[in-house]
N, C-alpha and C positions, 0 to 999 in steps of 0.2 A: 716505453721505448726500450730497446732491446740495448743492451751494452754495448755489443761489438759493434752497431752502427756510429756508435760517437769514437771510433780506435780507428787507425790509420790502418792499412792492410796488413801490413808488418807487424804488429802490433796486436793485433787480432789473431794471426797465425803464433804467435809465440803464447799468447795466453790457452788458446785451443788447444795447445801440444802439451800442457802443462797439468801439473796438478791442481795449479788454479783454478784452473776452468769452471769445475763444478760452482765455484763460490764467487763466480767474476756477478753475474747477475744479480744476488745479494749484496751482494758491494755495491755497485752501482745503485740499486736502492737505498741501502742506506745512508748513504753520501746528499740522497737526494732528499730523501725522509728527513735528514736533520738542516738540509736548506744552504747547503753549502753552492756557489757561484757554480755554473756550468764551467768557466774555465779551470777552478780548481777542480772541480771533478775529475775532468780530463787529465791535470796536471797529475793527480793522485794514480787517473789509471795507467798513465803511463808510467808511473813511478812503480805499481804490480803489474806491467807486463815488463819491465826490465828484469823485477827479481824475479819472476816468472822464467824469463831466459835464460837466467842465472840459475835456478831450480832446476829447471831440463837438465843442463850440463853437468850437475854435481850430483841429479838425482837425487836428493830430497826426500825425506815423509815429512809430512804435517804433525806427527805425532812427536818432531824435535822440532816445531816451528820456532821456538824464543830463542834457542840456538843458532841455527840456523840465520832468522834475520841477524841477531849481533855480529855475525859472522859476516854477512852480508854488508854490513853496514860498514864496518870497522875495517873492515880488508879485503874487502873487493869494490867495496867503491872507489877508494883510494888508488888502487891500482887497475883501474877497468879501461879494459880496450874494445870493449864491444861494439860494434859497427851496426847500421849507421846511429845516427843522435840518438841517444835514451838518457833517462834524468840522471843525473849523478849528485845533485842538490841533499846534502845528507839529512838539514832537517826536514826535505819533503818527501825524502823517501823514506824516513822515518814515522813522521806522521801519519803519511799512507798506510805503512805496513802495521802502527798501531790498531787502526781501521779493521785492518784486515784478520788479525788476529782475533779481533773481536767476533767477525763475521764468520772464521772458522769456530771457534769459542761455539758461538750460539747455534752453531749448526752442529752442535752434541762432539765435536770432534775433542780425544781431551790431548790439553797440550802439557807435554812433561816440563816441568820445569827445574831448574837445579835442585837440591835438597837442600835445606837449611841446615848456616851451621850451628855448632853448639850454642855460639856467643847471640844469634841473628834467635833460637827459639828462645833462649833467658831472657832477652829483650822484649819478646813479644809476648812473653808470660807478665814479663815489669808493664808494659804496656796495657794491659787487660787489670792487672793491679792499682797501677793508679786512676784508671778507669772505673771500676769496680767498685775498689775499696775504697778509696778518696773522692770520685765522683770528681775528677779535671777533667778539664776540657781539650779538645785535640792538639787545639795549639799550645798549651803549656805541656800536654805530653809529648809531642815529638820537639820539641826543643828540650827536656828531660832525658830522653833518649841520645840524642844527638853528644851531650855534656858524658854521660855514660857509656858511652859508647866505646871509649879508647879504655877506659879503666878495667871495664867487662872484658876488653881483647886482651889485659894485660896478664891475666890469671890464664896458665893453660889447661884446656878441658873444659873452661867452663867455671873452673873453681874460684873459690872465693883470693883476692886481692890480698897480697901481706902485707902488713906495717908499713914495710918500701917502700912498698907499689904504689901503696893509698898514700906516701910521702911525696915519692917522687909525682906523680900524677896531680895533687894539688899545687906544688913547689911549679909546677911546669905549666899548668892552667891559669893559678890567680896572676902571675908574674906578668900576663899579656891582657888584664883588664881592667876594668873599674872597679873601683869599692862594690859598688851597689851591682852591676855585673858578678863579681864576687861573691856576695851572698846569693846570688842566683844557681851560682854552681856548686856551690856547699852546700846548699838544699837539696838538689839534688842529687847530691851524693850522698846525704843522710838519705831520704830516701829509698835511694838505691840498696841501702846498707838494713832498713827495715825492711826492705823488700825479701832479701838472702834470709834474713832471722824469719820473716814471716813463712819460707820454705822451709825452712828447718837446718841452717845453716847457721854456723858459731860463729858470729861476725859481733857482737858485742863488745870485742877488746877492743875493735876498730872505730867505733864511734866519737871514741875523746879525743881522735886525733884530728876527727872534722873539726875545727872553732871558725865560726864565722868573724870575715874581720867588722874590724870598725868601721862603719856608715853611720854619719848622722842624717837619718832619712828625710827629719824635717827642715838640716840645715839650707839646703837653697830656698830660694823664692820663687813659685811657681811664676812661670812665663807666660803671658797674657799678651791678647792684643787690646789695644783699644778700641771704642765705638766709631770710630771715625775709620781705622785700619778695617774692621768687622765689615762696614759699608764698604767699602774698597774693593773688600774681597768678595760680597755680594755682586757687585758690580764690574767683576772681573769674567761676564760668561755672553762675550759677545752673539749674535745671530748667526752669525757665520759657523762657530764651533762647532764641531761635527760633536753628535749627542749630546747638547749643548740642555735639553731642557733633562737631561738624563745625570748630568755631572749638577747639575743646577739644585733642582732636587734632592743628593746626595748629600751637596753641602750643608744646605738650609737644616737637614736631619742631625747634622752635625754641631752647628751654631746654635739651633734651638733647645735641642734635645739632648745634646751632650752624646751623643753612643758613639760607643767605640767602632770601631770600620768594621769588625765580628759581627755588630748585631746589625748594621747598617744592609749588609748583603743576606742579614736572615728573614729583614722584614720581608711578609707576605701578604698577601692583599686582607686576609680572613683574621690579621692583626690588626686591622684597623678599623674603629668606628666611626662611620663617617657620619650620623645622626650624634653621635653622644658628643663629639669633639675628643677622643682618646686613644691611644694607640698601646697593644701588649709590645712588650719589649723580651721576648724568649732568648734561650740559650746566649745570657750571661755569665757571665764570673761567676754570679751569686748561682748560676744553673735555677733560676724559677723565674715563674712569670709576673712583672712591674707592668701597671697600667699607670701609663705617661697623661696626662692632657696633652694632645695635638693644638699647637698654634696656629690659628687662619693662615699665616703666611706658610707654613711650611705645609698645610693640608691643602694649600691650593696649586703649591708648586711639585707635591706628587701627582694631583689630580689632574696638573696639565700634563705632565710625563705620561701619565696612561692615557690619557685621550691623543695627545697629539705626535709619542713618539715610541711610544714601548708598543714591537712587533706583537702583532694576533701567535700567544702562542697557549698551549695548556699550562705551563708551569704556575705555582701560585705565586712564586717570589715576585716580590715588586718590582726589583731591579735587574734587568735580564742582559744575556750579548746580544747585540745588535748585527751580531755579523754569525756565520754557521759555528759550533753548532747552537741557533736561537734558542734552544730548551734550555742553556746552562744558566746559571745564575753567574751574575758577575762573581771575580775574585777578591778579596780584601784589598790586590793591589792593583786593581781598577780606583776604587777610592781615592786612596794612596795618593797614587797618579793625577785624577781631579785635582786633590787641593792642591797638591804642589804644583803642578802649570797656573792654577788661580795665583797663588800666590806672585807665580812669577809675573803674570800678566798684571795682575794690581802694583805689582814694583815692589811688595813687602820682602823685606829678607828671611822670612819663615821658609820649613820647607818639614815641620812638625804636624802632626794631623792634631796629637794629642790634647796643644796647645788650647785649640776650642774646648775643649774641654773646662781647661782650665781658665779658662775667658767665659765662659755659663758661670762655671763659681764665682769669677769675682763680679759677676754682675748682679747674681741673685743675692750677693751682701751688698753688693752698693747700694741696692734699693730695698736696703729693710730686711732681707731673709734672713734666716740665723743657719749653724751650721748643720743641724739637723734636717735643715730643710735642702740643704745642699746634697748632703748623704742622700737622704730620700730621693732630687732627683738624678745623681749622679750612681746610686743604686751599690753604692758603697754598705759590705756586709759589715765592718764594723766601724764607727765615727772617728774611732780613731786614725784613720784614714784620709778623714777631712780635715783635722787639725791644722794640716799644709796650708789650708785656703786664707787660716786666723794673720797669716802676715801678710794678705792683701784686703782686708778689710780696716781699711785707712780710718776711715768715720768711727769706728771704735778703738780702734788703736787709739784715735788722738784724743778720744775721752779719757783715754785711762795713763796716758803717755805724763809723766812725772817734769818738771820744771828741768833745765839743763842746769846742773851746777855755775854759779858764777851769772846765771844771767841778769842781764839789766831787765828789770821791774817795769 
């Protein structure tokens, strides 16, 4: 189908007058190729023949497109009088034109983009170092970034942070969190500070003034649900819920298996053996591959999700969007999102994904496992790690729990 036949006349004539033109047709395919609704397609093309109109008028090259759209977006939507109806919806003219940028992108056209500043390449050189050289993973690096970020702007040119800087900047961080939030960002900050020494920069005198504060890590008791709550929560994934055998299966992966919502959206179908009973667990913390035993219950509530509700698509991941574009794999806060609506819907007051986690631990000690067996399936790189679990493991506590001073015999 040709593009200009699904565009209103007016609409048609503003994209043909334009620079767009050449790329309207590729657009249109694409939009189509990755499964998006006929109405949004439409909605999107008319959200590119508005900035198309807009383009005419101000004359345009595609060679400043990302300026150009911010521009578009930021201050002339806001202020747009253009006759008659065209979309003025920022995030849909936004999305569109993400779209679109792609489709000039891949039609060789190059798009300039600002220059990086000094602080934005130091960052992305840090970035590639604790990738590299520490082997994290993306989510503890851009939250390292994110904590570093103001300290890096503090220095100008790029240089390194004085005594001050790195006073006031901690003084003004730890004062708005937690202990344990706390040592998240003084880690980071050391870090950062062997990062500068690893380029060759004199940041050594700067180190002693990082001290992480006090956190006793093991003082709380982790938070569990019980078997009866666990049931609850199973049984909170009515018929009706739209992707219902999709959330369903999520969870189960989560109650049985313990994984964090990171490896939950990594599973792929070529990780799991469906003759052996076992599933690889990739791109963990530990960054290697754990082979789990797969529980009946949980390998029958993925195997109903692919037969009865996960779209015909190429992608290998198991858990996919259900809506355009169907190639992506869900997001961590898809998951997210599951348990806490279960939760709401079963009535518990949880609204922690983590919790399950810690609700496998203390089941696999209530019935006999010891803590090494915990680590093993909770994939903890060192035991001491697991040591948290030893104050919910009741049945040994009370073997070893001492008389209470004073008591009656």
């Amino acid at each position: 189908m040709n593009v200009f036949d699904a565009l209103t006349p007016l609409a048609t004539r503003r994209l043909r007058a334009s620079v767009v033109s050449p790329f309207a047709q590729a657009y249109w395919d694409r939009l189509n190729d990755q499964g998006y609704a006929q109405s949004t397609v439409r909605l999107y093309l008319n959200c590119l023949a508005h900035f198309a109109h807009w383009a005419s008028q101000q004359q345009i090259e595609l060679c400043a497109l990302d300026r150009h759209i911010q521009r578009f977006v930021d201050w002339h939507l806001p202020r747009c009088r253009c006759r008659p109806y065209v979309q003025r919806t920022r995030p849909s003219v936004r999305s569109a034109l993400e779209h679109f940028k792609i489709v000039v992108s891949d039609a060789g056209v190059r798009l300039d983009t600002e220059p990086l500043s000094q602080v934005d390449e130091q960052l992305l050189r840090f970035d590639r170092y604790l990738l590299q050289m520490k082997g994290l993973v993306a989510s503890t690096r851009r939250r390292r970034l994110v904590i570093v970020r103001p300290l890096a702007s503090m220095a100008n040119d790029g240089g390194c942070p004085t005594p001050d800087q790195l006073r006031q900047f901690l003084r003004q961080e730890l004062s708005r969190v937690s202990a344990a939030s706390a040592g998240v960002t003084t880690t980071a900050v050391r870090s950062y500070l062997r990062f500068r020494t690893f380029e060759g920069d004199r940041v050594e005198h700067l180190l002693p003034i990082v001290a992480s504060p006090a956190n006793w890590r093991l003082a709380p008791q982790p938070q569990t649900l019980t078997p009866s709550e666990v049931q609850r929560l199973l049984d909170a994934f009515p018929p009706s819920l739209p992707s219902r055998l999709r959330c369903y299966a999520m969870v189960r992966c989560l109650v049985d298996l313990g994984l964090r919502s990171s490896e939950v959206i990594a599973l792929e179908l070529d990780h799991i053996e469906w003759a052996g009973g076992t599933v690889r667990i990739y791109k963990a913390k530990s960054r290697r591959a754990d082979v789990l035993p797969l529980p009946q219950a949980t390998g029958a509530a993925i195997a109903e999700y692919i037969r009865s509700e996960r779209p015909l698509t190429s992608s290998r991941r198991v858990f996919i969007r259900h809506v355009a574009p169907a190639e992506v794999p869900v997001a961590a806060g898809i998951v997210r999102r599951a348990v806490r609506e279960a939760y709401q819907r079963a009535g518990l007051p949880y609204t922690r994904v983590h919790i399950l986690r810690h609700t496998l631990a203390g089941r696999l000690l209530s019935t006999g496992g010891t803590l090494k067996e915990v680590a093993d399936v909770l994939r903890h790189r060192e035991l001491d790690t697991s040591l948290i679990y030893a104050k919910i493991d009741f049945a040994r506590l009370g073997a070893v729990a001492m008389p209470w001073p004073g008591r009656q015999p």
